[in-house]
Backbone as a printed PyTorch tensor [residue, N CA C, xyz], in Angstrom:
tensor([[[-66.3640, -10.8490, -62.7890],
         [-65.5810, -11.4570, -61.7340],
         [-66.5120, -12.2940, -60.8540]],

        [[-66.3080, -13.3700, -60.7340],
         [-66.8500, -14.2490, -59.8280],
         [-66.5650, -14.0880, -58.3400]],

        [[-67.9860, -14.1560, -57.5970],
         [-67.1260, -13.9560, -56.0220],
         [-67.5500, -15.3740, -55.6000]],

        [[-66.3950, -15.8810, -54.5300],
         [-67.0260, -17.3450, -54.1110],
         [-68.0230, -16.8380, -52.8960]],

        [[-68.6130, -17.2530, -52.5720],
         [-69.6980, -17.5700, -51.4420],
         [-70.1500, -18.7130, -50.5670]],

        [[-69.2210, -18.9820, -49.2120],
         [-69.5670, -19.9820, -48.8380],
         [-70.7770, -20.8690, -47.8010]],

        [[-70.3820, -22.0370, -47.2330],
         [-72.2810, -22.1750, -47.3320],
         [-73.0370, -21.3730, -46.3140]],

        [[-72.4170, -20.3770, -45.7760],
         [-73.4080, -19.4760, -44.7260],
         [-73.3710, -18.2880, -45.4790]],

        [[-73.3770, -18.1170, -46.5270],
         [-73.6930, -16.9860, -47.6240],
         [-72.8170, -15.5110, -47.2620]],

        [[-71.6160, -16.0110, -46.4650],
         [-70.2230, -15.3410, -46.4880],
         [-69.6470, -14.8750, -47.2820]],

        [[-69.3290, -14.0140, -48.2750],
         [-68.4970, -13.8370, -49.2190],
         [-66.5540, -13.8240, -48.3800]],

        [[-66.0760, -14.5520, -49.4490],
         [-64.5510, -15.3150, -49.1010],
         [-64.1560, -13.8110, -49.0370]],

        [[-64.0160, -12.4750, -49.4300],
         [-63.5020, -11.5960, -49.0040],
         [-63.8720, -10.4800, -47.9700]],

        [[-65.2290, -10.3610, -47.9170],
         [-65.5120, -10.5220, -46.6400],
         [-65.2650, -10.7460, -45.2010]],

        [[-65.1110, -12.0750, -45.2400],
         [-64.2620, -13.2690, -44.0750],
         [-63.1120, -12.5110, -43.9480]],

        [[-62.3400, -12.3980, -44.8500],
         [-60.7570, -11.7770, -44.9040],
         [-60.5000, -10.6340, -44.1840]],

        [[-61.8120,  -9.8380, -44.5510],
         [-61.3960,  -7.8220, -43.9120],
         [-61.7540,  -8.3790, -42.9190]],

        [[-63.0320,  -9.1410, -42.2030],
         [-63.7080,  -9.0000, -41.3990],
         [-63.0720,  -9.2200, -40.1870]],

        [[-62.3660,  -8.2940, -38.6730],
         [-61.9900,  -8.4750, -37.6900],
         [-62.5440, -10.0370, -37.1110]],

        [[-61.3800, -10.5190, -36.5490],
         [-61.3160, -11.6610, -35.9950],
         [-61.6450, -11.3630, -34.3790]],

        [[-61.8770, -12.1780, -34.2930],
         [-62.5110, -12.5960, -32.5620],
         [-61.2860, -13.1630, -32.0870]],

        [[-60.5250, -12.8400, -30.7630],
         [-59.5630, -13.3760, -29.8730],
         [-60.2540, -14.1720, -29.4570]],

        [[-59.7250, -15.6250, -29.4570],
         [-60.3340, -17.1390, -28.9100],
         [-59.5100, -17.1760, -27.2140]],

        [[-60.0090, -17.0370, -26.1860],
         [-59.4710, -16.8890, -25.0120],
         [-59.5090, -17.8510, -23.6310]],

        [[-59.8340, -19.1240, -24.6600],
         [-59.6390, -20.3070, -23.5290],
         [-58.2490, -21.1580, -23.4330]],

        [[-57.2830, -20.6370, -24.1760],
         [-55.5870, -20.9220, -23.7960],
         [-55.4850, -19.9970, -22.9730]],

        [[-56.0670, -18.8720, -22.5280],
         [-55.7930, -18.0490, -21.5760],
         [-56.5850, -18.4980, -19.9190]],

        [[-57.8180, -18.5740, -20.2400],
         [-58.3500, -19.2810, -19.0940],
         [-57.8410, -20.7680, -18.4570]],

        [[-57.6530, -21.0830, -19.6000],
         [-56.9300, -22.9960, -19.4660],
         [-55.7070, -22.5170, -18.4090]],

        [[-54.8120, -21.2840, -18.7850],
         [-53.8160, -21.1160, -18.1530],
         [-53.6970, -20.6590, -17.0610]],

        [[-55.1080, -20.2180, -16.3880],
         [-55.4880, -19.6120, -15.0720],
         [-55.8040, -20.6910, -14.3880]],

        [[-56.4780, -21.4600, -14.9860],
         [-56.3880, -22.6790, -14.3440],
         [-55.1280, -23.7110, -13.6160]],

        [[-54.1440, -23.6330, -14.4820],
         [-53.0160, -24.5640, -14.5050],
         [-52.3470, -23.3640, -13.8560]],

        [[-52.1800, -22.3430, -13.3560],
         [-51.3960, -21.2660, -12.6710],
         [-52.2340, -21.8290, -11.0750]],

        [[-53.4970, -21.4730, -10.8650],
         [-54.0550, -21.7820,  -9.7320],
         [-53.2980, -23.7400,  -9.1430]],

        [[-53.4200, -24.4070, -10.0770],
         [-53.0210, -25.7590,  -9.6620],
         [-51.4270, -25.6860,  -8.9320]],

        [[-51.0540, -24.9260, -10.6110],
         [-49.2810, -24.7350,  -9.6980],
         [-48.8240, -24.3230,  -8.3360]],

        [[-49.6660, -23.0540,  -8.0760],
         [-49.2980, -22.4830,  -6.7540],
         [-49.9500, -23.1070,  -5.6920]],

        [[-51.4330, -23.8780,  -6.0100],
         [-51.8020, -24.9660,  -5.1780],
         [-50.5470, -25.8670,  -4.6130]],

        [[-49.8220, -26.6780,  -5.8190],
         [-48.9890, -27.3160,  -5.4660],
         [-48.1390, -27.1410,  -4.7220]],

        [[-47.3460, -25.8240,  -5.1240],
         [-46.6000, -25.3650,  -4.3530],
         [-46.5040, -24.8920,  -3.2030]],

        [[-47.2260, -24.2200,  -2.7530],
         [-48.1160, -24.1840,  -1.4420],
         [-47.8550, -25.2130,  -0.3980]],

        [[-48.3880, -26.0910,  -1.0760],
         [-48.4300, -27.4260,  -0.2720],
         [-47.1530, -27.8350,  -0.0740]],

        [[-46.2320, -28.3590,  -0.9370],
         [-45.4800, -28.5330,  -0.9440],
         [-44.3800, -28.1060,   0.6310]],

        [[-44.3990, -26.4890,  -0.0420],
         [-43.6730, -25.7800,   0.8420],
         [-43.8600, -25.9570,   2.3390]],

        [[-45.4760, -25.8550,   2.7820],
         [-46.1680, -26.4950,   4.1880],
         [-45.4220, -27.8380,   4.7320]],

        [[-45.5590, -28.8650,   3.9350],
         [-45.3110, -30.1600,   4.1840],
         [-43.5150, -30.0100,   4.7240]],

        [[-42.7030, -29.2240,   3.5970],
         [-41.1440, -29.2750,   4.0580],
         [-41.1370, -28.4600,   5.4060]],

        [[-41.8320, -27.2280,   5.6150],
         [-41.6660, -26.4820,   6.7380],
         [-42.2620, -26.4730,   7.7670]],

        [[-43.6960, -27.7230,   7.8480],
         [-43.8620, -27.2360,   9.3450],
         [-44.7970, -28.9710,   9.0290]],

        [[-44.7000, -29.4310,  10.1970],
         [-44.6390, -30.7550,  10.7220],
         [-46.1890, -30.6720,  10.7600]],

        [[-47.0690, -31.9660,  10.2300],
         [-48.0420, -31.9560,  10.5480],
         [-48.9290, -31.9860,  11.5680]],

        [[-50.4670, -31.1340,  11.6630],
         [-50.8450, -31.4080,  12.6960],
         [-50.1960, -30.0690,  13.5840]],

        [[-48.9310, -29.5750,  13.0470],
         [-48.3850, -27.8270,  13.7770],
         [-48.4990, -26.8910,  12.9860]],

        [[-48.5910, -25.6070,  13.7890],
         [-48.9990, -24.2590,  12.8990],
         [-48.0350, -23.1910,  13.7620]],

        [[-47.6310, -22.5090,  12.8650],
         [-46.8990, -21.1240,  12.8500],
         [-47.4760, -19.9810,  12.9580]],

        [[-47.7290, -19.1730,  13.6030],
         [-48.1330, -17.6490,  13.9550],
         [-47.2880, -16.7700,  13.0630]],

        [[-48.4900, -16.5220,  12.4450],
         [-48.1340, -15.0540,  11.8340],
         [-48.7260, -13.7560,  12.3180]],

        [[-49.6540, -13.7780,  12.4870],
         [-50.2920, -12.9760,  13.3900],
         [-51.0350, -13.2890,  14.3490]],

        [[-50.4320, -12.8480,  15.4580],
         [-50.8470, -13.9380,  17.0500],
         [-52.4170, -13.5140,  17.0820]],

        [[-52.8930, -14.7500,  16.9570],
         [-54.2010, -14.6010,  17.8430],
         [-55.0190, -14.3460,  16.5230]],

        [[-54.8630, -14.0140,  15.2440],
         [-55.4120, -13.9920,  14.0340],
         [-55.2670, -14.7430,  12.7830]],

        [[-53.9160, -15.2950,  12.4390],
         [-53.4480, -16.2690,  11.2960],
         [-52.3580, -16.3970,  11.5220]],

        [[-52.1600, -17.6530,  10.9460],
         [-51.1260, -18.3820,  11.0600],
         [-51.6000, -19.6530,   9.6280]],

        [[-50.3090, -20.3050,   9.7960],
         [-50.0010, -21.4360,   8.7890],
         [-50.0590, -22.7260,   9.2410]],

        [[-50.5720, -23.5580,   9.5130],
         [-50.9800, -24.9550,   9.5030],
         [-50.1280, -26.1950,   8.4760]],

        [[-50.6470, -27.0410,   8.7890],
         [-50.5700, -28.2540,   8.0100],
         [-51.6390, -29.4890,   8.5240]],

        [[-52.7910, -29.2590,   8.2480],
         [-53.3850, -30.1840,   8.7400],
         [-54.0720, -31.1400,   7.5250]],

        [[-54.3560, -32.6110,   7.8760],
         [-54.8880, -33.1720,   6.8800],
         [-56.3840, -33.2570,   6.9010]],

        [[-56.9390, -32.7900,   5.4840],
         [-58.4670, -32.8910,   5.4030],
         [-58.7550, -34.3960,   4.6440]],

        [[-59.5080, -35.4530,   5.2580],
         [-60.0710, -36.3990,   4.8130],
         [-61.3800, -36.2380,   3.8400]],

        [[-61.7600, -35.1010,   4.5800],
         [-63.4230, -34.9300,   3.7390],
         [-63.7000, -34.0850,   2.9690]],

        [[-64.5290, -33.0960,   2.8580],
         [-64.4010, -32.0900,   1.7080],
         [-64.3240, -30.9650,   2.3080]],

        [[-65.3730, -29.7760,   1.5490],
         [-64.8530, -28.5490,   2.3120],
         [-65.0940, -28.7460,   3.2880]],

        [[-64.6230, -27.8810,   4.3890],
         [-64.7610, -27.6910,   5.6700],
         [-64.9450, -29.0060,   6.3640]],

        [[-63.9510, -29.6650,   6.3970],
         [-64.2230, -31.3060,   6.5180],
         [-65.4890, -31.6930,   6.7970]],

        [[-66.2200, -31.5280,   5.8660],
         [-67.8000, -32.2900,   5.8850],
         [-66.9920, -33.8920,   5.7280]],

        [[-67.5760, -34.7240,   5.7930],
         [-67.5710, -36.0890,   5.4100],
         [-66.1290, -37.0140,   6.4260]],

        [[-65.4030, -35.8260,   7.0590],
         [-63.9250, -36.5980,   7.6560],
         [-64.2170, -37.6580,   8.4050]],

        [[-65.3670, -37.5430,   9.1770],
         [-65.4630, -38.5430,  10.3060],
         [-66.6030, -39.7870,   9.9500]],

        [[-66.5170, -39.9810,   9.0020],
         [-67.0580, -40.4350,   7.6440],
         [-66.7480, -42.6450,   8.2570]],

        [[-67.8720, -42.7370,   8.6920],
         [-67.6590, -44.6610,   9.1560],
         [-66.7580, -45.1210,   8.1960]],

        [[-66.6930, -45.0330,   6.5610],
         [-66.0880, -45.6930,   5.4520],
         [-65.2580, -44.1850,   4.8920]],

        [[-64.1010, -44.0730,   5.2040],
         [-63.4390, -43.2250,   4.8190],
         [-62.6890, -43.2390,   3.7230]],

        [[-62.8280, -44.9530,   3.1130],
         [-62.1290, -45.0990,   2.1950],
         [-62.9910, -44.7610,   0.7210]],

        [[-64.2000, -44.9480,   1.3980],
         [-65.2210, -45.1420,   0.4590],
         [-65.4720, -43.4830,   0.1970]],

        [[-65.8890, -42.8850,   0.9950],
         [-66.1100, -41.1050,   1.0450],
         [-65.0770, -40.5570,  -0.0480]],

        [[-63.3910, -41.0030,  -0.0900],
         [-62.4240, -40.6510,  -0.3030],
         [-62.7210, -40.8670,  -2.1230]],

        [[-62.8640, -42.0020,  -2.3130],
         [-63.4790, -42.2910,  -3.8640],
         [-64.4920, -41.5070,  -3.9840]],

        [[-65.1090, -41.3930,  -3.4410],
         [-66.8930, -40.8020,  -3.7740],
         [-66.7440, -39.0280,  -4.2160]],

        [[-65.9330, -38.0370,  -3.1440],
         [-65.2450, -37.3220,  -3.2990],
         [-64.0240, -37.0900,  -4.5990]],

        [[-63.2790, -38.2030,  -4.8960],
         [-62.3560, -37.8420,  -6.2330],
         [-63.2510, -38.1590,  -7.6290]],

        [[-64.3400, -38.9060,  -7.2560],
         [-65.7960, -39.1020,  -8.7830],
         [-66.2070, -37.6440,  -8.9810]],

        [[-66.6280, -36.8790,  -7.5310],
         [-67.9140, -35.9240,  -7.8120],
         [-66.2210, -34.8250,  -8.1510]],

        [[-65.2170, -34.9480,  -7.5320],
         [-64.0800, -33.2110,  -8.7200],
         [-63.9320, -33.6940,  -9.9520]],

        [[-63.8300, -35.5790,  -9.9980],
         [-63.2270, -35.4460, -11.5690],
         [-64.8250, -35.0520, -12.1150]],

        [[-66.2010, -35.1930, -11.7380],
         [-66.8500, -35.1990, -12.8800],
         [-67.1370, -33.5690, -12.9400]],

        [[-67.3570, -32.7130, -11.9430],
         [-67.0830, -31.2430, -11.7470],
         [-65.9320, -30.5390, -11.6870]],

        [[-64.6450, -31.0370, -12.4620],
         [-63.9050, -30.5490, -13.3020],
         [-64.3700, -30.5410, -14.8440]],

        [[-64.7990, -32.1330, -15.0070],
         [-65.1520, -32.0580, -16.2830],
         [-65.8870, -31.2200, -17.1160]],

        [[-66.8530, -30.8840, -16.3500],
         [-68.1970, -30.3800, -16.6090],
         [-67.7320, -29.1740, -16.4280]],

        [[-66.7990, -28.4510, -15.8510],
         [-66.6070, -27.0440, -15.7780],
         [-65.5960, -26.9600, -16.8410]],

        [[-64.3580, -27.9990, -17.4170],
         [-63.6860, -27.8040, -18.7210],
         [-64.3680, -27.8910, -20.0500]],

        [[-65.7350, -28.3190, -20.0640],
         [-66.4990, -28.3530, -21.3130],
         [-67.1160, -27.2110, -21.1110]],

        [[-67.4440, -26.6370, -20.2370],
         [-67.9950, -25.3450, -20.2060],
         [-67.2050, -23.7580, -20.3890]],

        [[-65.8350, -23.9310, -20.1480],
         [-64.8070, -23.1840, -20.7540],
         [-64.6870, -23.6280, -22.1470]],

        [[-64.8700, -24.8270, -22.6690],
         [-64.3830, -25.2360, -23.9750],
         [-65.1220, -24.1370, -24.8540]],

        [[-66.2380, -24.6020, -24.1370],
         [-67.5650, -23.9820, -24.8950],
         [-67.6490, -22.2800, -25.1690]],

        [[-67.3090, -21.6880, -23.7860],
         [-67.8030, -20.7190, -23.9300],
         [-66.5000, -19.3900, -23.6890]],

        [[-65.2900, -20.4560, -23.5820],
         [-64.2960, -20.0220, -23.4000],
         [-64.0240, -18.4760, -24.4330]],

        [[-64.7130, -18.5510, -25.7640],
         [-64.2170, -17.6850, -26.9610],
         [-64.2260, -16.1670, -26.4820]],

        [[-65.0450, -15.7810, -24.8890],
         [-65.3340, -14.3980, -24.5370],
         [-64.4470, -14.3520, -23.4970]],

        [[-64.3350, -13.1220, -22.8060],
         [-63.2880, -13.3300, -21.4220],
         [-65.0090, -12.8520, -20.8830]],

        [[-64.9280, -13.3040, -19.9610],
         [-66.1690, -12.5770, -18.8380],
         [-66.0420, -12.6670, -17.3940]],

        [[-66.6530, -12.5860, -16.8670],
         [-66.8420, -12.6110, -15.7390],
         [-66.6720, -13.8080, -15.4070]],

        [[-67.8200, -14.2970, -16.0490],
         [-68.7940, -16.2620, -15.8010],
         [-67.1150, -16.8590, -16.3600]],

        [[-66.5770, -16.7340, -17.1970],
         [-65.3170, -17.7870, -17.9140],
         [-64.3550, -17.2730, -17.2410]],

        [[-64.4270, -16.5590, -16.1110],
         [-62.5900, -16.4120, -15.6850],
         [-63.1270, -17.1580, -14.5710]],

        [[-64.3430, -16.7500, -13.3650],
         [-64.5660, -17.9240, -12.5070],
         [-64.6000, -19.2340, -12.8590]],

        [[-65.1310, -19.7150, -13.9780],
         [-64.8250, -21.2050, -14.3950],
         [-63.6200, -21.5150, -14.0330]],

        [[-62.6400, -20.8870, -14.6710],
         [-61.4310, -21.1430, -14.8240],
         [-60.8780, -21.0350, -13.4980]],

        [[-61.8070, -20.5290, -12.6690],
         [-60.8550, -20.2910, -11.0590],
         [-61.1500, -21.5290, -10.1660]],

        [[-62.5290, -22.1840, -10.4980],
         [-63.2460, -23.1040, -10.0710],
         [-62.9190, -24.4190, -10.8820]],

        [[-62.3500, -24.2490, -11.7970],
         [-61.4000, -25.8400, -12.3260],
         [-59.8610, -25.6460, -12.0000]],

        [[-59.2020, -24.4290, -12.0220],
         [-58.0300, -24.9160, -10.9040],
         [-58.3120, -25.0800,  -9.3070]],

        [[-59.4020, -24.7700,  -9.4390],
         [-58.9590, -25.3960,  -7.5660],
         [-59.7510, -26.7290,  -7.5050]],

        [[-60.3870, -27.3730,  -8.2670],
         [-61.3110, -28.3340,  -8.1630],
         [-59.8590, -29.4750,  -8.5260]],

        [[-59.0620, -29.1440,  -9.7810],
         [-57.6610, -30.1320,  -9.8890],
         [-57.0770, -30.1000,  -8.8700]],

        [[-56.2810, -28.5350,  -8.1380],
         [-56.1050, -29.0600,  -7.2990],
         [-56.2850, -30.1480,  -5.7370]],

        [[-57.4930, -30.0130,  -5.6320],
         [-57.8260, -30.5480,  -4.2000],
         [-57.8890, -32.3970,  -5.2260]],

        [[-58.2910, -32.3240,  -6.3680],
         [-58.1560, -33.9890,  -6.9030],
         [-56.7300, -34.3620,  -6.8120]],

        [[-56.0950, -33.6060,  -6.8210],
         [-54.4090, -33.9830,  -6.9680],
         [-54.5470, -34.8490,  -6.2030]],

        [[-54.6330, -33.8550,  -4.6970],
         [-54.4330, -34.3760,  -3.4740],
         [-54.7530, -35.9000,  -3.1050]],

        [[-56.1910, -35.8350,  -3.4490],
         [-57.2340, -36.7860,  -2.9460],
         [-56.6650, -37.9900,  -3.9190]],

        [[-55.7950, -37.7700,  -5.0820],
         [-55.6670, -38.9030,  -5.8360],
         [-54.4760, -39.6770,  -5.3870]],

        [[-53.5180, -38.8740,  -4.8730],
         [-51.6920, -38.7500,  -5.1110],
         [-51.6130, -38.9820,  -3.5140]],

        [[-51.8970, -38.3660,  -2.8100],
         [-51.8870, -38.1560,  -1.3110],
         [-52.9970, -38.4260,  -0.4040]],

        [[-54.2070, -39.0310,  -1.1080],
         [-55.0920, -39.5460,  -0.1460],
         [-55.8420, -38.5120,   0.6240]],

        [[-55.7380, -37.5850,   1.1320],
         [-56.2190, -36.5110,   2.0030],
         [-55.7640, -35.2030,   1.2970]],

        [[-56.3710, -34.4680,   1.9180],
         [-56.0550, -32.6830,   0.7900],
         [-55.3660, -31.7620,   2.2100]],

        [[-54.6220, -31.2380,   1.9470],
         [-53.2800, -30.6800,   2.7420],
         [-54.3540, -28.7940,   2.9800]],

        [[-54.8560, -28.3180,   3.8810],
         [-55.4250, -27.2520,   4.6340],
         [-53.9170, -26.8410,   4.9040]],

        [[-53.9510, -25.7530,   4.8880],
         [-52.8530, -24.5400,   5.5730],
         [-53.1960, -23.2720,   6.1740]],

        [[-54.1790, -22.6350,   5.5890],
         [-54.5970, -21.3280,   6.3850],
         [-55.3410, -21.5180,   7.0910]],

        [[-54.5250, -20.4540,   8.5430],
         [-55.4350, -20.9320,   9.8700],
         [-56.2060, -19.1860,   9.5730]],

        [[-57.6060, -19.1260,  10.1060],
         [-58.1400, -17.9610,  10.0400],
         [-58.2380, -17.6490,  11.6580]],

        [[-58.3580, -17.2650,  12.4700],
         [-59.1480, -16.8350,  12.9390],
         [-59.9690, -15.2710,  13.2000]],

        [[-61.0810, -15.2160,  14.0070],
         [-62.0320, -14.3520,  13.6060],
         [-62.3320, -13.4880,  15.3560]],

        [[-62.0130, -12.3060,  14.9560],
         [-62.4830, -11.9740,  16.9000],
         [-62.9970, -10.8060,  16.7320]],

        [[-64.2940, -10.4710,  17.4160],
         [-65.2110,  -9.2560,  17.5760],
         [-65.5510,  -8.9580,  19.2820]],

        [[-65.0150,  -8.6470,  19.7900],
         [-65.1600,  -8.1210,  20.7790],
         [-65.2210,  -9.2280,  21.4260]],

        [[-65.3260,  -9.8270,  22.5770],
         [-65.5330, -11.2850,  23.1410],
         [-65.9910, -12.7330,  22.4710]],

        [[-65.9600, -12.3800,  20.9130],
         [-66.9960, -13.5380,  20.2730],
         [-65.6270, -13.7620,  19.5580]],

        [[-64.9980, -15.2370,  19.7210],
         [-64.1840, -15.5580,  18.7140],
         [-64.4020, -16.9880,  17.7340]],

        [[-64.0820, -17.4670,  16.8360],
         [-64.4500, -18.2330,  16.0290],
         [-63.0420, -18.5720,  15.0110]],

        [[-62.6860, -19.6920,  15.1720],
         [-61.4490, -20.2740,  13.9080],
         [-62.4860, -20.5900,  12.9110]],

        [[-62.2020, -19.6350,  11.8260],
         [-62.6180, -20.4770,  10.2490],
         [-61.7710, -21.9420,  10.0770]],

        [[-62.4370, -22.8470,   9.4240],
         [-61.9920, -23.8670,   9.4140],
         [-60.6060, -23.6900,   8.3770]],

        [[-59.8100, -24.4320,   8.5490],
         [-58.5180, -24.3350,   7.5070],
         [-59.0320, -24.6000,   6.2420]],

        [[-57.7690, -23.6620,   5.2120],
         [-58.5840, -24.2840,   4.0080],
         [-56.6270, -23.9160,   2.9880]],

        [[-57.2340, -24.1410,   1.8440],
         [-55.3900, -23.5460,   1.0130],
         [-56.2020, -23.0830,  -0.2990]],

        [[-55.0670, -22.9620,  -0.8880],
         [-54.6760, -22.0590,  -2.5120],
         [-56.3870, -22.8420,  -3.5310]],

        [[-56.8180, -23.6940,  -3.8500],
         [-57.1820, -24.4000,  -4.2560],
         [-58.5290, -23.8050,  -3.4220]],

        [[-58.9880, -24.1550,  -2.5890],
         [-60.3160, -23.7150,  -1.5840],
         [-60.7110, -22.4670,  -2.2740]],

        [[-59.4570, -21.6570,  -1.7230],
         [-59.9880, -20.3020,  -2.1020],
         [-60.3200, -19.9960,  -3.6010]],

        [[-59.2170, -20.5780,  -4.9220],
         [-60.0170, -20.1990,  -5.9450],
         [-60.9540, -20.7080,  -5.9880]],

        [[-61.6940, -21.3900,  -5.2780],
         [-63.3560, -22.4770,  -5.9100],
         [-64.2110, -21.4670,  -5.4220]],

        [[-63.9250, -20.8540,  -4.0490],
         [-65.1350, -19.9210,  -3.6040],
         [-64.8320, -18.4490,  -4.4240]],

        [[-63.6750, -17.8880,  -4.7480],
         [-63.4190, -16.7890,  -5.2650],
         [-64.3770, -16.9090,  -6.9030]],

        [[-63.9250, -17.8070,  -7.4440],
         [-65.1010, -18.3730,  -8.5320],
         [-66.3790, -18.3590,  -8.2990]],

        [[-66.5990, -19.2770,  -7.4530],
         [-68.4230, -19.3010,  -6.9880],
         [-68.7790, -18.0700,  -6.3990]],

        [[-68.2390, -16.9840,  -5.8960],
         [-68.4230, -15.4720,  -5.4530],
         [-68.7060, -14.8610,  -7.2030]],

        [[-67.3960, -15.1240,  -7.8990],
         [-68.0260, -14.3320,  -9.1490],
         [-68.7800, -14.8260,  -9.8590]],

        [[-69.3350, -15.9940,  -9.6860],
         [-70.4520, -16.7680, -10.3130],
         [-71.7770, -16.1840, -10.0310]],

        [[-71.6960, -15.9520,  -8.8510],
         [-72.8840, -15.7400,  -8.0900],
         [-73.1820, -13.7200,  -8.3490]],

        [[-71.9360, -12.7690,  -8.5420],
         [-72.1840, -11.5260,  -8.8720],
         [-72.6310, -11.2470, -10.1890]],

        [[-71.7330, -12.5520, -11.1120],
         [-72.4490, -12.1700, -12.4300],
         [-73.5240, -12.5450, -12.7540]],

        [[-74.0000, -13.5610, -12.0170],
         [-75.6430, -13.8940, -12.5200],
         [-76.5100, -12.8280, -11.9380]],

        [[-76.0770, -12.0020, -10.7240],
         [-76.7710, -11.1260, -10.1810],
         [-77.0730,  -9.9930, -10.9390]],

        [[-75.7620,  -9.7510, -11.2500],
         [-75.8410,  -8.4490, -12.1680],
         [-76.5840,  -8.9010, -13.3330]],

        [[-76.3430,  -9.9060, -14.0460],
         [-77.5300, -10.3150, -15.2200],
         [-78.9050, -10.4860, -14.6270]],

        [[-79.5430, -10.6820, -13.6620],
         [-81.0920, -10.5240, -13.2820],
         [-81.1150,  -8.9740, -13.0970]],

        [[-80.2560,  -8.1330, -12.6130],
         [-80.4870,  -6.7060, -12.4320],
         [-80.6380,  -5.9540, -13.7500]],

        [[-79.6040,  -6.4530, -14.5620],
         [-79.6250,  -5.6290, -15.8120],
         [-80.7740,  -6.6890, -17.1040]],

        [[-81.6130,  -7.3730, -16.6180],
         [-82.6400,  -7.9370, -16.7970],
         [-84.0530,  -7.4060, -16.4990]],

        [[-84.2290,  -7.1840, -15.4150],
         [-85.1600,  -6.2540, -14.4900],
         [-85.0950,  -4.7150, -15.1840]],

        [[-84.1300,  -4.5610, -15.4960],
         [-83.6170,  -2.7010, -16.5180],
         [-84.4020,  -2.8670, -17.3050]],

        [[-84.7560,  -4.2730, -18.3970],
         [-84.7610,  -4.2390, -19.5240],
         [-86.2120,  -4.2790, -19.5700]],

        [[-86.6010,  -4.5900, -18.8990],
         [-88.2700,  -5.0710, -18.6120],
         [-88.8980,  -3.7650, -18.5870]]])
């Protein structure tokens, strides 16, 4: 009986028994496009219910809901920006090319679920969303008002929405899993 053998010296039945690997970047792709949706929606909902530039109390003196417009990036770095038109392009170059670069990097490495590939995926839906904005609407739509109080010391976090938060919730698990890989690195040593 002849067995075929192909060119990585596989035997064809082999391949057959051999458990398959779940490919899991239609799943991440879809965490992505879930984060964009509720981005959208979000916004959306802000814009019909509360007039720009006004905010709603939800909890007096701690959060509430906004609608304010961000010209610049996070934490409006760049708003007060001499060429705002120009910032505004410069800003939709650097998400489309750090979307890109974070969808080839799911492409890539999408085949595992991990840690590192679900933050990707949290950090390219919120990176689409805030491009939506910046493409469709010119400015990116902030809604959560924070504020922060410790005994006489108070402080408003700057507004931010749905989209903000997955980029830092991402870059938080970006930043635990590389940690934990230098720790369990340091083990190995």
């Amino acid at each position: 009986m002849r067995r075929s053998i192909d060119r990585h010296g596989i035997c064809e039945r082999d391949r057959m028994t051999a458990p398959q690997r779940r490919d899991w970047r239609g799943l991440l792709l879809m965490i992505s496009a879930v984060i964009v949706a509720l981005d959208r929606w979000t916004k959306y909902l802000v814009h019909k219910h509360i007039a720009s530039g006004d905010m709603k109390v939800i909890i007096h003196g701690t959060f509430g809901i906004s609608n304010l417009q961000n010209n610049g990036a996070a934490f409006s770095l760049f708003a007060d920006s001499a060429s705002p038109s120009r910032t505004r392009w410069m800003l939709i170059a650097f998400s489309l090319f750090a979307a890109l670069v974070v969808l080839l990097m799911i492409l890539k490495a999408g085949r595992r679920l991990t840690a590192t590939t679900v933050a990707l995926a949290l950090v390219l839906g919120g990176a689409v969303g805030n491009l939506w904005d910046r493409v469709f609407d010119k400015t990116v739509t902030d809604f959560i008002a924070v504020n922060l109080h410790f005994g006489s010391w108070h402080y408003h976090w700057p507004d931010f929405n749905i989209a903000d938060s997955a980029i830092v919730i991402g870059g938080l698990l970006l930043l635990l899993d590389a940690l934990r890989g230098s720790r369990e690195t340091d083990k190995a040593v």
